[in-house]
Structure formats: C-alpha cells, structure tokens
N, C-alpha and C positions, 0 to 999 in steps of 0.2 A: 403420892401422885407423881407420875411420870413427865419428868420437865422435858418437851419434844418438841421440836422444830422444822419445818421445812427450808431448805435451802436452794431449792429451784433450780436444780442445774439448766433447766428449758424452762421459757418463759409460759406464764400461766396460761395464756393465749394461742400460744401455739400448743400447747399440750390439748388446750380445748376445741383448738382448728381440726386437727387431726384422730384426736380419738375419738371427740362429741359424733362426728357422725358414724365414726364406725362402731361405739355402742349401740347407735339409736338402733345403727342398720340388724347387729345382734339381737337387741328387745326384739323389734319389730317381725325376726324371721324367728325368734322362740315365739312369740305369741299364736303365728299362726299353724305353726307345726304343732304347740298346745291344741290348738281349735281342731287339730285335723291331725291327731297322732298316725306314725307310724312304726312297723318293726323293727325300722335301722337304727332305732335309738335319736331323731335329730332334732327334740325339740331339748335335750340335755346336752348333747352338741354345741345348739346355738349358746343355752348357758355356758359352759363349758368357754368358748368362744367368746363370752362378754366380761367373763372372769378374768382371761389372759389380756382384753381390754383395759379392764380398770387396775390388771396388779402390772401393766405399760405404766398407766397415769402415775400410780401411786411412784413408780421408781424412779418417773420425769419429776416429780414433786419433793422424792430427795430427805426422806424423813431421814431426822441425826437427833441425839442425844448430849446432851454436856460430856465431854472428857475432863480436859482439864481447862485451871488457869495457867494464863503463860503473862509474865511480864515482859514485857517488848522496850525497844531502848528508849528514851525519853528524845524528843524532836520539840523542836522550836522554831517557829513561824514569829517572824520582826517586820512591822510594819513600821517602816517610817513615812511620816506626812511633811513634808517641806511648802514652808509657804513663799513663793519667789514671785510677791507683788513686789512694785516697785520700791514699797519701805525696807524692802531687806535690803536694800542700800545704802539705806540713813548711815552715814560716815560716823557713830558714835560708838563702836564699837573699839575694844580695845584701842583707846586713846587716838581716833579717827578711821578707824580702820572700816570698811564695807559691813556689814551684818553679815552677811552671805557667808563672809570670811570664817568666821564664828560654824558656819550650819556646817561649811565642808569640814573641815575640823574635825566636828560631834562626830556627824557621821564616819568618819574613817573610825574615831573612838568605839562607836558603836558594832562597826563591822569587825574591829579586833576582839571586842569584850566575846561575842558568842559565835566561836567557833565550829562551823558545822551544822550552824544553824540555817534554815531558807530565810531569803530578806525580798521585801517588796519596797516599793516607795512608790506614794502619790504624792505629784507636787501639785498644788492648787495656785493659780492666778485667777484669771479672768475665768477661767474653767478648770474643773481638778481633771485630771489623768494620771491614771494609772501608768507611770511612766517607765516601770521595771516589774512587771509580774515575779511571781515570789521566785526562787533560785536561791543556788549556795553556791554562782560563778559572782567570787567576792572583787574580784578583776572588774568586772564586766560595770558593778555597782563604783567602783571609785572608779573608772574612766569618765562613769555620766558623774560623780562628784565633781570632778577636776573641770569641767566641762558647765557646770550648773551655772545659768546666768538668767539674770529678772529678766520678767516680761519687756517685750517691748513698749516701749512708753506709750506711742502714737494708741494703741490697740486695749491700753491698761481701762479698767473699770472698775477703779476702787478696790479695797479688801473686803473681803467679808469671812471671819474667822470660821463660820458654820457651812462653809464651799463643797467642802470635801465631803462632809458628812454623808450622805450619798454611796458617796464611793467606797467609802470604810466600813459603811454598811453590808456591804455588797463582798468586799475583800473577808473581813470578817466569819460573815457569815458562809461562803465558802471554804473557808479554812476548817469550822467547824463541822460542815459537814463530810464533804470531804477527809479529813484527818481530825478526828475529833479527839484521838489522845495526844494532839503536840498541844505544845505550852503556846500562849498567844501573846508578845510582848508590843506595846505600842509605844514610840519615840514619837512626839506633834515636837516640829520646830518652827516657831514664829514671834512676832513681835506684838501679837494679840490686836494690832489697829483694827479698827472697823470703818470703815471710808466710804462704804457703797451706801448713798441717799438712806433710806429709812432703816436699813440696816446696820448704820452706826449707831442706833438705839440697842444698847444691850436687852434692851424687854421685847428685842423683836426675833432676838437668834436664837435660832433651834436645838434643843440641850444636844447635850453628846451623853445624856446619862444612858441612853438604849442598848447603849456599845459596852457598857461596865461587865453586863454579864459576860461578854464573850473575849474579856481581857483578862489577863491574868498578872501584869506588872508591865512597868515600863515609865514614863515620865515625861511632862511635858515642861520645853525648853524655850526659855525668853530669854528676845536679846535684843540689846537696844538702851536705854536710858530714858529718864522723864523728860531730863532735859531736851531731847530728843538731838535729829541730824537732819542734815540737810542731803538732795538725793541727785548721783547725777543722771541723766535722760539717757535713753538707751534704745537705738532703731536696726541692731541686730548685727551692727559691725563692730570688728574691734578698734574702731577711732570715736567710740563711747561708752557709755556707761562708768563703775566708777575706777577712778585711775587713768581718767585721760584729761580733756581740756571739753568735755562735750557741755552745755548749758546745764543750768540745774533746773529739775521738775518746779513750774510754778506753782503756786497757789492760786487758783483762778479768780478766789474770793478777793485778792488782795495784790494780785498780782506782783509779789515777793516770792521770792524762793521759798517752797513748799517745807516744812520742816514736819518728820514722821517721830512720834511720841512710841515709847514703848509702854502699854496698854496692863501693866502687871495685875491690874484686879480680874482683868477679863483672861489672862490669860492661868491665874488660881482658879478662877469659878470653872474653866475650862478641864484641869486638872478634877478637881474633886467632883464633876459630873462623870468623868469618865475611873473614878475612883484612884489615883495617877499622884505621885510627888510632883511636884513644880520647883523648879532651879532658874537659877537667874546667870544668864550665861553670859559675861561681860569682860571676857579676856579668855584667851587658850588656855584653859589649867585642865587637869585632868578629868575625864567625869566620872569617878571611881564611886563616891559619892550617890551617882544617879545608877549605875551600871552595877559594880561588886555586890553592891547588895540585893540582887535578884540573884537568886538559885534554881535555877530551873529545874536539879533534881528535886530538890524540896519542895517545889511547885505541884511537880507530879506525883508526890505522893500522895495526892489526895484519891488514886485510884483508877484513872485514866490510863495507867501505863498496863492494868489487868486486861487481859482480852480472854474472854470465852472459844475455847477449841473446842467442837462437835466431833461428836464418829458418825458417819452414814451408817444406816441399820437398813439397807436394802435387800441385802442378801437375803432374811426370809422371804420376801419377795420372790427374789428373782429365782432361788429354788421351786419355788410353788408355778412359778410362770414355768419356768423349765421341763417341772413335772406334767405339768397340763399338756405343754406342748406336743412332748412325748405322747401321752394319752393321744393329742388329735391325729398326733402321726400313726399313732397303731391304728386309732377310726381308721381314717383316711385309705392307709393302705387294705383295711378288711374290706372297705365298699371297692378297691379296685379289683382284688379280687374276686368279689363277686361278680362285678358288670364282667370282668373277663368270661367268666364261666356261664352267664350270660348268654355270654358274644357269641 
C-alpha cells in the first residue's frame, strides 16, 4: 500500500476558490458542445481543458511520499511557576532569611543546569501571569530574578496553590503543539499555603494531574518551615517589605502578626499529581539532586527527536499538464489558422 500525503503548499480554499469555478465553467461548456457536436473537435477540448484543471488542483494539493527519517537535535522548553504571595516572605528561610530569597537562588540553579534550553516563568499571586514567555535570552530571565518581589500587600488576596493552573494549561499545551519533539521540564516554587476563603480546603483545589501528560521531569520546590514566619508588608517601594523596618502582615483573625506555615502535604500531593519529585528547599545548597538527574537526551529517546521527510511526487503531474498544454496550443493555433483563411 502506498503511504501518500498531501502537504498543501496553497490552502485548500483557495485551491477550491479558483479552480471550483473554472472546472464547473469546463463541465458545463463540454456538456453542451456534447449536446450539439461539432467538426473542430470542442467538446474534447473542453475535456481536455478540465483535465489541465484538476492536474492545477492535484499540484496545489502537493502529493509526497515518505523518504526518510531524520533525527533533529533534542530542545527543551522549562517552565518555571513562582509563587510571590505574600508568604514567600515568611522570614524562615535559611535561619531568617525571606523565602523569595531561596526562589531566586533555584532559579539561577535552574537557568545554569540546562543550557540552550527556552525557559518561561509564571508567577502567580492574586493572578498568575505569564511573566516571561518562553526564550533562551538567559539575561533577560535573571534580571526579572534579581528584581522579583511579593505582591503588594494592600492588593494581596490570599494564596491559592491551583492559581496558575490555567495558565500552565495554556503554556503547556502550546509548547506541545507547536514544537511537539522538545522535552517539557516543569520547576513549581512555593510554600504550598492555601489562604483564599474556601480554597484553603485542600478537597476544594483543582488537581494539576491533567498537566502529567504533557511533562516530562522537573520537580516541585517547598520552602518555608512548619514552624512557620512572620511576613513583612509591602506597598511597592523600597522602604518595605522584607529587610526594612516596614510593619508585619496582620492576622485579621487575631490581630497579631500573621505567621505563614509551609504546607509540605499539599505541596507532595501537588508534586505526584503532576507526576514531579518534591524537595524541601531550606537553605542555599545545591539542587543537583532535583536538576543532574533529568537527562533530556534520554528523555528524547523515546522517539520525538524522529521526524518524517516526504519527497513531492508532482512532476507526473506537471509533465501531463505540460503535455496538455502543448496540445491546447497546437488546438488553438490550428483554429486560427483557419478563421485567417476564413477571413
């Protein structure tokens, strides 16, 4: 059986804008020179004329054949998710340190581990954003690291770990379509809190297991302590937030200084929905551990990196329309000859 393809070099639409009517126009003037022959030969003409037609479409339509396989180089697409509600500033972090402190960190780790790789990041507070579409200007990505600071306080509306979901959806699944043989790696960095009204019921957040299929490694990163920290308030200048003398986020229940838990159950269930290692990131140490051990070529050998070459096979074709042509032009020119002599 002959494995054959179309590859469309012109849209099927316009193939059918353009020649649909000038077949019809051929049937419709073979039929009646059928009905009503004459000696000039023109109701074979008009065939003739709807032949050179349809062997137009068939060449717009682009018929190809398998050649070969070709392996292509293996690419990788890094999504990382950063969560910069206001707990990623609970002070417990390497023995008082900001949380955040901790994410910029990973991230530069992450941006050295895969070189050559494109990276995205969505940060999720109050709303997730797509805050760096994917690239491999690795600059570009630690500038906004260096730069990364919580929501503003006044503006904050609780955590809710399932934020982003959405958008990962979204990223994801254009990655796959688009470039469906790169590797797909996904980095979640948060402290797993859930703080928004009915949504700190973990039976109420939305799995991330949807996202498993179109992951291929990567691991999700907690940081924080049970004991938890205390947070400081942040309204977008640099005379607050943490490292300055700015108040601490209250607790409105209690009104005491707010103190943010690191959430480790939800932030493993989070992990094995999305099929993902989970690390517990509580001091600057290497993440060699979460990183070395993805191999993206190994990854790709599961046969993504094969890509199908076609050969166009139009040239019978275009011979056969050539020959025709020819033919219509010797017609053509015999009937002017005639009406000359005619004349």
């Amino acid at each position: 059986m002959i494995d054959m393809t179309f590859r469309m070099i012109w849209p099927l639409w316009a193939i059918l804008l353009v020649l649909g009517p000038a077949l019809l126009l051929c049937g419709w003037a073979w039929w009646h020179a059928h009905r009503a022959p004459t000696s000039d030969g023109g109701g074979s003409a008009w065939l003739r004329r709807g032949a050179m037609v349809l062997l137009t479409g068939i060449i717009g339509l682009t018929p190809a054949m398998p050649a070969d396989t070709e392996e292509v180089a293996t690419a990788a697409d890094v999504f990382i998710v950063v969560d910069r509600t206001g707990s990623m500033v609970a002070e417990d972090y390497d023995d008082g340190r900001p949380r955040l402190e901790g994410v910029r960190h990973d991230i530069d780790q992450i941006l050295t581990a895969f070189p050559g790789a494109r990276f995205s990041v969505i940060a999720f507070d109050s709303q997730p954003t797509r805050v760096v579409p994917l690239t491999n200007d690795t600059r570009a990505l630690r500038s906004w690291t260096e730069t990364l600071r919580q929501e503003i306080t006044h503006y904050s509306a609780g955590t809710s770990i399932d934020r982003p979901l959405p958008e990962m959806e979204t990223a994801l699944a254009n990655s796959v379509e688009r470039n469906p043989g790169h590797v797909r790696l996904v980095f979640f960095l948060s402290d797993g809190e859930n703080t928004d009204g009915d949504l700190s019921d973990p039976q109420q957040q939305r799995s991330f297991a949807p996202l498993a299929g179109d992951i291929d490694a990567g691991a999700v990163l907690g940081y924080g302590t049970a004991e938890g920290g205390q947070m400081r308030s942040y309204d977008g200048t640099a005379d607050s937030g943490p490292g300055t003398d700015a108040p601490w986020i209250i607790d409105p229940a209690t009104d005491e200084p707010a103190i943010s838990r690191l959430d480790e159950a939800n932030l493993q269930r989070v992990a094995e929905e999305m099929g993902l290692p989970y690390r517990h990131r509580h001091a600057p140490e290497p993440l060699d551990d979460a990183v070395t051990a993805i191999d993206i070529e190994e990854i790709a050998e599961d046969g993504r990196r094969d890509v199908e070459t076609y050969r166009d096979v139009t040239w019978p074709f275009a011979l056969l329309l050539v020959g025709l042509a020819g033919w219509e032009a010797f017609y053509l020119g015999g009937r002017l000859r005639r009406l000359k002599e005619v004349g």
